[in-house]
VOBA-1610 file (N, C-alpha, C; in pm, whole numbers, padded with zeros to 5 digits, always signed):
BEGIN
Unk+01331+01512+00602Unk+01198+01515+00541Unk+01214+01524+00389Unk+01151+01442+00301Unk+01144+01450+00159Unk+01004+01418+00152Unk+01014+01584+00088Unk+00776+01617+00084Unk+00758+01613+00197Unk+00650+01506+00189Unk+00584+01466+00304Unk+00598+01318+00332Unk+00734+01280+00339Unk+00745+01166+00378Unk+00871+01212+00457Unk+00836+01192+00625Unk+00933+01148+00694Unk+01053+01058+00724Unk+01177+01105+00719Unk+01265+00942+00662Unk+01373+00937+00792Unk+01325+00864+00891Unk+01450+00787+00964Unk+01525+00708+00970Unk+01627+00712+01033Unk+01735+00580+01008Unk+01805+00531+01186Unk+01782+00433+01214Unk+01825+00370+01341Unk+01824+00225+01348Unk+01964+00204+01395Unk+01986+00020+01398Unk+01981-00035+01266Unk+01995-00001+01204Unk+01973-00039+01004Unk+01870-00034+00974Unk+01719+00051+01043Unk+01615-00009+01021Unk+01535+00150+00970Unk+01498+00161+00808Unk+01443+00287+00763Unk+01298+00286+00813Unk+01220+00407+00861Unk+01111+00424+00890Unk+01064+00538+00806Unk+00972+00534+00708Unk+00899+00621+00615Unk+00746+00647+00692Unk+00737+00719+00726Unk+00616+00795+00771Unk+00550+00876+00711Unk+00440+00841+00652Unk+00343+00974+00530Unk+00274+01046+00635Unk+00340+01160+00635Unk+00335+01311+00694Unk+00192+01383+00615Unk+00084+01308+00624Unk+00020+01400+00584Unk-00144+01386+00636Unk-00077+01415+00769Unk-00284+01372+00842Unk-00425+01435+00809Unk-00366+01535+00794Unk-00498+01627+00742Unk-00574+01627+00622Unk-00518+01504+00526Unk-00557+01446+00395Unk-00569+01321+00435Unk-00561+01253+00577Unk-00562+01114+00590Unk-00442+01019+00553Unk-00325+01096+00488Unk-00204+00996+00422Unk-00281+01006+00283Unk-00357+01090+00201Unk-00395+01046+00051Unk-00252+01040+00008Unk-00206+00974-00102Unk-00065+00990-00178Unk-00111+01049-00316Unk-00030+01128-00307Unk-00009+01245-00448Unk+00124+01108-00542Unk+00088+01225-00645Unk+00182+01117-00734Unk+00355+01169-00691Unk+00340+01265-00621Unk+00500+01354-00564Unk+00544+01271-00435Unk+00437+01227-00383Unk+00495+01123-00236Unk+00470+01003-00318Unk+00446+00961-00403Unk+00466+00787-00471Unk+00638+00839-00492Unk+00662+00949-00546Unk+00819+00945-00559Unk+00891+00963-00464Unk+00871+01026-00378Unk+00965+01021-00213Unk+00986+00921-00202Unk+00826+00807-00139Unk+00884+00639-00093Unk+00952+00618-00212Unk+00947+00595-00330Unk+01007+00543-00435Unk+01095+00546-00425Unk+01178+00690-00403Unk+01344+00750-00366Unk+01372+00650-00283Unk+01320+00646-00133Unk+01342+00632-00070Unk+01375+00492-00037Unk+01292+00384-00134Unk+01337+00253-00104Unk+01424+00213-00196Unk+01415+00283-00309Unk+01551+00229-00373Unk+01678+00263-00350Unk+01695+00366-00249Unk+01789+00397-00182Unk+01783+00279-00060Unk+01699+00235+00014Unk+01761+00141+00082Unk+01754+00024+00023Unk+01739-00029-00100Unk+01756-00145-00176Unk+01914-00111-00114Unk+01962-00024-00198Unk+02145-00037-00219Unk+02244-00040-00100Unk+02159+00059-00042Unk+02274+00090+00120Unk+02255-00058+00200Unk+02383-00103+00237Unk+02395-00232+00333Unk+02368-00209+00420Unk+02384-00080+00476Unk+02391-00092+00577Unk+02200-00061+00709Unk+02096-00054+00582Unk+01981-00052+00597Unk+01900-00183+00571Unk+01890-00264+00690Unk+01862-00381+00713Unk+01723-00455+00688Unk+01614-00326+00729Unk+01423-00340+00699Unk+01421-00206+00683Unk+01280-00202+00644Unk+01211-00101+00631Unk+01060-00062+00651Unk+01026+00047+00756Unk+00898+00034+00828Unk+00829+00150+00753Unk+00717+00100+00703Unk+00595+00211+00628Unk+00480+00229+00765Unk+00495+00413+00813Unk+00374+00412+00877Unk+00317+00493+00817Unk+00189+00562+00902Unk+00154+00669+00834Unk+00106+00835+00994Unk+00123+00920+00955Unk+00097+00977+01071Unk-00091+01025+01126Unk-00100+01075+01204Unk-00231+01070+01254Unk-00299+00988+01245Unk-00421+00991+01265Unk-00531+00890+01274Unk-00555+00769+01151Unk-00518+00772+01080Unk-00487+00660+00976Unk-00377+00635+00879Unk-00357+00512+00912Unk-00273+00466+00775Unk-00209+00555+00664Unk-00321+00527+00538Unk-00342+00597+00425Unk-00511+00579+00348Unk-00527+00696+00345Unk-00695+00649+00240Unk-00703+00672+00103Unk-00514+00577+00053Unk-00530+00544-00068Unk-00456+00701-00173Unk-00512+00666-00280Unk-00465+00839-00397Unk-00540+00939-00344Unk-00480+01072-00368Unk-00573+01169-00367Unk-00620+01176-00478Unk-00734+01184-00466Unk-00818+01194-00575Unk-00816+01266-00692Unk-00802+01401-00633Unk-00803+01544-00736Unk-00704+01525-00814Unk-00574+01435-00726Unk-00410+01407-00807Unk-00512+01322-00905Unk-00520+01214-00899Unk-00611+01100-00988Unk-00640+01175-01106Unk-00701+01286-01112Unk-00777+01343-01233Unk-00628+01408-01308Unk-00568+01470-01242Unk-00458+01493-01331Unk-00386+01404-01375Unk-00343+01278-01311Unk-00258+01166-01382Unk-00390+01142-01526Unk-00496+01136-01519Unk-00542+01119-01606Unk-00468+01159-01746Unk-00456+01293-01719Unk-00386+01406-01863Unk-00254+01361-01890Unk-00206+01292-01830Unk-00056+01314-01830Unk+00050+01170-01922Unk+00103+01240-01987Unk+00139+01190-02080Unk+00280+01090-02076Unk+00336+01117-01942Unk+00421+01056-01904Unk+00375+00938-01814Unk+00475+00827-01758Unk+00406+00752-01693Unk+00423+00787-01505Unk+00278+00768-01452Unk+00244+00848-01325Unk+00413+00767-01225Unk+00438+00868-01156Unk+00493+00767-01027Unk+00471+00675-00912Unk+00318+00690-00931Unk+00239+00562-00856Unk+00290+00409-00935Unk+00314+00428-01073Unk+00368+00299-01088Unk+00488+00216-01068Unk+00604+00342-01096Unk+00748+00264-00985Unk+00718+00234-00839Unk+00584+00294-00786Unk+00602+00260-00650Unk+00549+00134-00632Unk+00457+00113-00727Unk+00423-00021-00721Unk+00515-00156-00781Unk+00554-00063-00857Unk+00657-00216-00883Unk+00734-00246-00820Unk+00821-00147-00722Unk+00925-00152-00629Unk+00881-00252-00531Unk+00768-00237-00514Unk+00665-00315-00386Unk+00668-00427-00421Unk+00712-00476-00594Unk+00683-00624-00621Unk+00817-00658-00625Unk+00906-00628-00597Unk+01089-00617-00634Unk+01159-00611-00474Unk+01104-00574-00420Unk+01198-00479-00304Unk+01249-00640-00268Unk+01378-00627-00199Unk+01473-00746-00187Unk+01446-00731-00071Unk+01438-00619+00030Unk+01481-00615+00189Unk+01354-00610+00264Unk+01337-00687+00407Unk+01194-00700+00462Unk+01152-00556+00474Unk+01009-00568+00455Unk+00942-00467+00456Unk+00828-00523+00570Unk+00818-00354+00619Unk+00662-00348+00745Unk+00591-00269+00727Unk+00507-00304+00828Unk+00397-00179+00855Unk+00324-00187+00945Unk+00347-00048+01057Unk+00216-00032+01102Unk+00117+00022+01095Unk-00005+00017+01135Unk-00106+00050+01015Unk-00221+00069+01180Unk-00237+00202+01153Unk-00328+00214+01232Unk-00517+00293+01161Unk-00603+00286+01218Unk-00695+00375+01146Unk-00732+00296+01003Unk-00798+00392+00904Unk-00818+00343+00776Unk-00721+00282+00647Unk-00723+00204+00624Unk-00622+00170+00500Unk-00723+00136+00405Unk-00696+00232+00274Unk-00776+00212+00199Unk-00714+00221+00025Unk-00727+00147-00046Unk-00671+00120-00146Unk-00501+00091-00165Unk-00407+00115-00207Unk-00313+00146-00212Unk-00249+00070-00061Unk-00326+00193+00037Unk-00318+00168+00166Unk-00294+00035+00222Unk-00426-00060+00143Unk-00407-00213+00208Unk-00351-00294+00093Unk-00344-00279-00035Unk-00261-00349-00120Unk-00142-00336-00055Unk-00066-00252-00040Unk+00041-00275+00042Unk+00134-00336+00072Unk+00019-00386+00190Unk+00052-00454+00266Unk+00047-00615+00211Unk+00035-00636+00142Unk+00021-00769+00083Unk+00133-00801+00033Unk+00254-00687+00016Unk+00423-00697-00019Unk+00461-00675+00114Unk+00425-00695+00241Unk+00518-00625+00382Unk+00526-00807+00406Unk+00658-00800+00460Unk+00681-00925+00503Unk+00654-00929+00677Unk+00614-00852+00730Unk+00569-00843+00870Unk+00436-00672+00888Unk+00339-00778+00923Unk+00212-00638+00970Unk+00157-00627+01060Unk+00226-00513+01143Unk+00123-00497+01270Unk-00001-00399+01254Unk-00128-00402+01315Unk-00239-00350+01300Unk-00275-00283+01434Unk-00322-00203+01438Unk-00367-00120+01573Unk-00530-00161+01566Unk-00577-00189+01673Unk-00729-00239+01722Unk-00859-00181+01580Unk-00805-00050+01624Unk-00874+00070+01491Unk-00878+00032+01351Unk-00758-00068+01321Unk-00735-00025+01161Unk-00855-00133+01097Unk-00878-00042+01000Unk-01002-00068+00853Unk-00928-00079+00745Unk-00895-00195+00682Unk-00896-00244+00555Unk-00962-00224+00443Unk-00982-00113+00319Unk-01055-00151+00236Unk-00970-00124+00092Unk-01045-00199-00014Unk-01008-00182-00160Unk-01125-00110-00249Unk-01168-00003-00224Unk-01291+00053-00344Unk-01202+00073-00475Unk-01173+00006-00534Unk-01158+00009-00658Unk-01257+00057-00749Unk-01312-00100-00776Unk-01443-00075-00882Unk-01589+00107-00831Unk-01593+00094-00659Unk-01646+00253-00689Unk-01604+00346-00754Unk-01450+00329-00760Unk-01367+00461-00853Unk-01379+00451-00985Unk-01466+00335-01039Unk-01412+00305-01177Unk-01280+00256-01225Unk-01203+00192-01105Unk-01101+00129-01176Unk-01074-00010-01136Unk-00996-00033-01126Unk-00986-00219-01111Unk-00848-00231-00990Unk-00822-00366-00915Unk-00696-00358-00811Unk-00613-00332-00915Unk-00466-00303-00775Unk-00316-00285-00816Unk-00223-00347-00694Unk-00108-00334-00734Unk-00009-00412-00652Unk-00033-00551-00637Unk-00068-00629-00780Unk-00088-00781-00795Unk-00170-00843-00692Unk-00274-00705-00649Unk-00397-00759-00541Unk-00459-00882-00591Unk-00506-00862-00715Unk-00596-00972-00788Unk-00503-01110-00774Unk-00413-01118-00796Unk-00321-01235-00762Unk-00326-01265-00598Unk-00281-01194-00541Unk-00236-01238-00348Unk-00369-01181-00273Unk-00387-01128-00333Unk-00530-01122-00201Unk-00621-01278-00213Unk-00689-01294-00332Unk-00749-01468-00341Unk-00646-01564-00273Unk-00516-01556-00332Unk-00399-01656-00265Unk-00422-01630-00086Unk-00455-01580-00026Unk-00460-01550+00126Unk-00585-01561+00153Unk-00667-01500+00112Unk-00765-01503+00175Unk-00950-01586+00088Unk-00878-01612+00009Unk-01014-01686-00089Unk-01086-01605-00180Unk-01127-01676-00277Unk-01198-01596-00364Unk-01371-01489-00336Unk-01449-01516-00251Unk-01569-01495-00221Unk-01483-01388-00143Unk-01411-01375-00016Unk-01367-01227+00070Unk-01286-01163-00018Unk-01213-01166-00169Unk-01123-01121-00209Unk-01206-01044-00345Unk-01331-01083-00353Unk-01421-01032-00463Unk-01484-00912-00366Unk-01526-00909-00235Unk-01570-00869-00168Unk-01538-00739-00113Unk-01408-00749-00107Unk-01334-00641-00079Unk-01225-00564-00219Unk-01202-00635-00363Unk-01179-00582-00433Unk-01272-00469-00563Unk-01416-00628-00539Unk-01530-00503-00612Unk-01581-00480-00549Unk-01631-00478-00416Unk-01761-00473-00390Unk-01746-00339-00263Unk-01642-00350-00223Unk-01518-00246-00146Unk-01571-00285-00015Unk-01619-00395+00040Unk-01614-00435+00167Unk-01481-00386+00238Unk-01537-00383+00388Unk-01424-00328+00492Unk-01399-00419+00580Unk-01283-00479+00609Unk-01208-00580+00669Unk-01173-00557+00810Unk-01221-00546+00893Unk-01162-00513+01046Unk-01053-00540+01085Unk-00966-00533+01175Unk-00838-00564+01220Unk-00813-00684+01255Unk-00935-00725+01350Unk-00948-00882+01445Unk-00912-00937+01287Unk-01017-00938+01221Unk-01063-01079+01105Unk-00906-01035+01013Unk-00846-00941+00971Unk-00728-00883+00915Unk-00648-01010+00963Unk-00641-00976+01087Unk-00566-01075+01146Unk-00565-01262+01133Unk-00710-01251+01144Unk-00753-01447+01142Unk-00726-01462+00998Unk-00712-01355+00906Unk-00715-01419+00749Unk-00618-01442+00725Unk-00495-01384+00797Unk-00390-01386+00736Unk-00277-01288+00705Unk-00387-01158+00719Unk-00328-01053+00649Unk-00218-00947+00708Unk-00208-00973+00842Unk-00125-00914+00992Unk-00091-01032+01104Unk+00053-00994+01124Unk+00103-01082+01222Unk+00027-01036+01366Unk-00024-00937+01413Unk-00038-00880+01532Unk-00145-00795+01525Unk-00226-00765+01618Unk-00307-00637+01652Unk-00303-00588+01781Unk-00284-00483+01795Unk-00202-00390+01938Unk-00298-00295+01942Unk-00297-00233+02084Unk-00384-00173+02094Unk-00300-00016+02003Unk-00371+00097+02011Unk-00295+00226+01911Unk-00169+00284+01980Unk-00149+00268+02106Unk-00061+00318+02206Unk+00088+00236+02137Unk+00061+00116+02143Unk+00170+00009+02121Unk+00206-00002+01978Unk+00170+00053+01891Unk+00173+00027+01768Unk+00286+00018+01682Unk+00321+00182+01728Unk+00476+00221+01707Unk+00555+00100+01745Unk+00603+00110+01903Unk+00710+00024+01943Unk+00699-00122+01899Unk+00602-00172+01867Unk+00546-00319+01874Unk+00624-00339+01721Unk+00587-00248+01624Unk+00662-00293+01484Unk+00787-00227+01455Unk+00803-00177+01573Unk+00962-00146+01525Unk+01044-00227+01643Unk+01017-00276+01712Unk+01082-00406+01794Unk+01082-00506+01667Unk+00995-00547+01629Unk+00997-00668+01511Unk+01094-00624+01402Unk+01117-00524+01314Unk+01200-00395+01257Unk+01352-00417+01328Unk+01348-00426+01434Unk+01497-00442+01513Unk+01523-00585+01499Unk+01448-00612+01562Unk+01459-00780+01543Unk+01551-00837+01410Unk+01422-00797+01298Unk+01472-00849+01151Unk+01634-00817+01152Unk+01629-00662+01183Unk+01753-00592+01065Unk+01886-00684+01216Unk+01877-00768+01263Unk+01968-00797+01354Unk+02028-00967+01352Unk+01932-01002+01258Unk+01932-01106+01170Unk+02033-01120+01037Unk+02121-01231+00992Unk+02214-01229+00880Unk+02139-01177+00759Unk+02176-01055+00717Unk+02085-01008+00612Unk+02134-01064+00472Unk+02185-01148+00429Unk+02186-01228+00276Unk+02074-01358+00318Unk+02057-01451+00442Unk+01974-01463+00494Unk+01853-01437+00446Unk+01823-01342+00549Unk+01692-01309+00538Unk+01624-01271+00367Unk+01722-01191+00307Unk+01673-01157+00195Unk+01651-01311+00108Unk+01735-01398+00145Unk+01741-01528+00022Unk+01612-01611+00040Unk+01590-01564+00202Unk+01469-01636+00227Unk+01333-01560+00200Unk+01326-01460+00181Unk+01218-01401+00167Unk+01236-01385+00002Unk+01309-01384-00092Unk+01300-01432-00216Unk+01215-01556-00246Unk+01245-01677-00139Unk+01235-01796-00221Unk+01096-01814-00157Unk+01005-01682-00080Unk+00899-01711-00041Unk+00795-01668-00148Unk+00876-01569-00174Unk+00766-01527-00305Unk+00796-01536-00474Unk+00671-01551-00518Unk+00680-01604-00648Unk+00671-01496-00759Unk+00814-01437-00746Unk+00810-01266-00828Unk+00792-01267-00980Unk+00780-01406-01055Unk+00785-01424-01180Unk+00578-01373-01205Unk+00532-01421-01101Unk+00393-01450-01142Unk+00356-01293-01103Unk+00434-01232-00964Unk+00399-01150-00913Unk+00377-01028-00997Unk+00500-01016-01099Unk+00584-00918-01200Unk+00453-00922-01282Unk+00437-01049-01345Unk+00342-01071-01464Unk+00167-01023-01477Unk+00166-01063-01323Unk+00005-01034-01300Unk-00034-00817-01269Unk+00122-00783-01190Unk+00124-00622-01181Unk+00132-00553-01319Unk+00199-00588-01421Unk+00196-00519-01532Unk+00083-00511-01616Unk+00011-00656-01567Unk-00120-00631-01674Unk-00227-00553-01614Unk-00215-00563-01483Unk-00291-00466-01388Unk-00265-00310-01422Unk-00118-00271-01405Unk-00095-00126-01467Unk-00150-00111-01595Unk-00140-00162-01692Unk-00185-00144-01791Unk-00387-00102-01795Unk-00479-00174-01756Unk-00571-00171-01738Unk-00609-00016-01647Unk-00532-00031-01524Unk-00546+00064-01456Unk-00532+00181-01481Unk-00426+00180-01600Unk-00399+00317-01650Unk-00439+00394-01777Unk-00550+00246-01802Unk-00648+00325-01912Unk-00775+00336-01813Unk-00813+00271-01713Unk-00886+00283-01652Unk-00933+00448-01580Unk-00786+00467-01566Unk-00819+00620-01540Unk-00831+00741-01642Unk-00859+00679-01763Unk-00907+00759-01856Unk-01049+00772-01853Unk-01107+00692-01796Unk-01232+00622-01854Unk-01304+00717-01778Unk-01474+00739-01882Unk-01579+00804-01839Unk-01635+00767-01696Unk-01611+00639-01651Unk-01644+00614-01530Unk-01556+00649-01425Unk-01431+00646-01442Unk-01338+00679-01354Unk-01332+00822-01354Unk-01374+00891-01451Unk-01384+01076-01470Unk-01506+01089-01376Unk-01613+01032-01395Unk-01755+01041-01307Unk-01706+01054-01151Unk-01675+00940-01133Unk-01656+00895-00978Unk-01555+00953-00920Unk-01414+01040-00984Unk-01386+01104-00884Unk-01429+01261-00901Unk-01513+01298-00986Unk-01591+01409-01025Unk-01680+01454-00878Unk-01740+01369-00874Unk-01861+01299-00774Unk-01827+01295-00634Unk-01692+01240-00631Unk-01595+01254-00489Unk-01589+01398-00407Unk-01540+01452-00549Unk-01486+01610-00501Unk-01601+01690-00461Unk-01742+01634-00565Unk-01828+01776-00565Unk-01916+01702-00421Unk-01881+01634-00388Unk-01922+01514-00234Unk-02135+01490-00219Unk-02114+01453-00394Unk-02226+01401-00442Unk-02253+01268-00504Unk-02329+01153-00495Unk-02341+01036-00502Unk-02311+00986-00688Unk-02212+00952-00719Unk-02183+00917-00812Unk-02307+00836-00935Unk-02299+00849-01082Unk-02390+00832-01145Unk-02333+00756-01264Unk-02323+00640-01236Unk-02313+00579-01392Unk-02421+00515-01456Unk-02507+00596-01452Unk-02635+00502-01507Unk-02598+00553-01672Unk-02552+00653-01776Unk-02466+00628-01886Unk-02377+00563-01926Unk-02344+00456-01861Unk-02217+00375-01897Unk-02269+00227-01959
//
């Protein structure tokens, strides 16, 4: 266990599990550094073939914790939500996920770097960005339109529409949907599968699938925005508003 991220190892294949149900999987900026540890440690080790992101209890992840949010605000260093995101635009070795319950921000950007996604019947897709006052991350604004079109990708980045599993699936966005029972085994059979495969292979091919020059270019200008974004009077409002679990007010902005 590092934090609250569970870390297994079997058949070459790492499984990171966010250990934290009773917050839903929120990620603190202290578990952006666990996974962080954790995959750049299996960048290096050979002998770790994929790597499976779940999350425990009833959902996924529902994204930052919030209250963390207000403190990255203050902070003068740069948050560790952003190596985790860049790692996500870098990582050499297949990445998964199963994803059961809510995925929400963070949660379903994600998945838009997993080179294999299984979905449980349950899982909810969303991006509330713009409610928080801030804008996507993890080069959403780039690969979400690339997959799924501009009108569902406005929809669910400003407007924070929620994506069901079925349609998750018809868009593009998951290889599979299982019922919640199967979820586990279903993506870590695929997880076995991969890591059993010639791994210079697989990695050369999943390089030349993605276009990391544009990927790199479009995430940094995103961090940048994002991370004045969370300075901002609107982004102070809305997770103000969260906590005190009263309807947010930007009619001053």
């Amino acid at each position: 266990m590092s934090g609250q991220i569970a870390i297994n190892e079997t058949g070459g294949v790492m499984s990171l599990l966010i250990d934290r149900p009773d917050k839903k999987n929120a990620l603190t900026d202290a578990l952006y550094g666990a996974l962080s540890d954790a995959m750049e440690r299996a960048e290096t080790d050979a002998a770790i073939r994929a790597v499976v992101i779940r999350g425990a209890g009833d959902a996924f992840c529902a994204g930052n914790d919030i209250a963390d949010f207000l403190t990255l605000a203050d902070r003068k260093d740069e948050a560790q939500v952003f190596r985790f995101l860049r790692l996500l635009g870098t990582f050499s070795k297949p990445l998964l996920a199963g994803v059961q319950g809510r995925a929400v921000g963070i949660g379903t950007t994600m998945l838009l770097h997993c080179d294999h996604v299984v979905l449980a019947e349950d899982a909810q897709l969303s991006t509330p960005f713009v409610s928080l006052g801030l804008v996507p991350e993890a080069a959403s604004s780039l690969l979400l339109p690339r997959l799924i079109g501009q009108p569902r990708s406005f929809a669910m980045l400003a407007m924070g529409a929620v994506m069901p599993a079925g349609e998750a699936r018809e868009a593009g966005l998951a290889n599979a949907v299982v019922p919640r029972e199967a979820l586990e085994d279903t993506v870590m059979q695929a997880a076995q599968r991969i890591a059993a495969l010639p791994p210079g292979a697989v990695q050369q091919t999943k390089a030349l699938m993605r276009d990391s020059e544009a990927i790199a270019q479009v995430m940094e200008a995103e961090i940048e925005v994002f991370a004045a974004r969370l300075k901002s009077g609107e982004a102070r409002e809305a997770f103000t508003a969260f906590l005190e679990k009263r309807a947010p007010d930007f009619s001053a902005f």
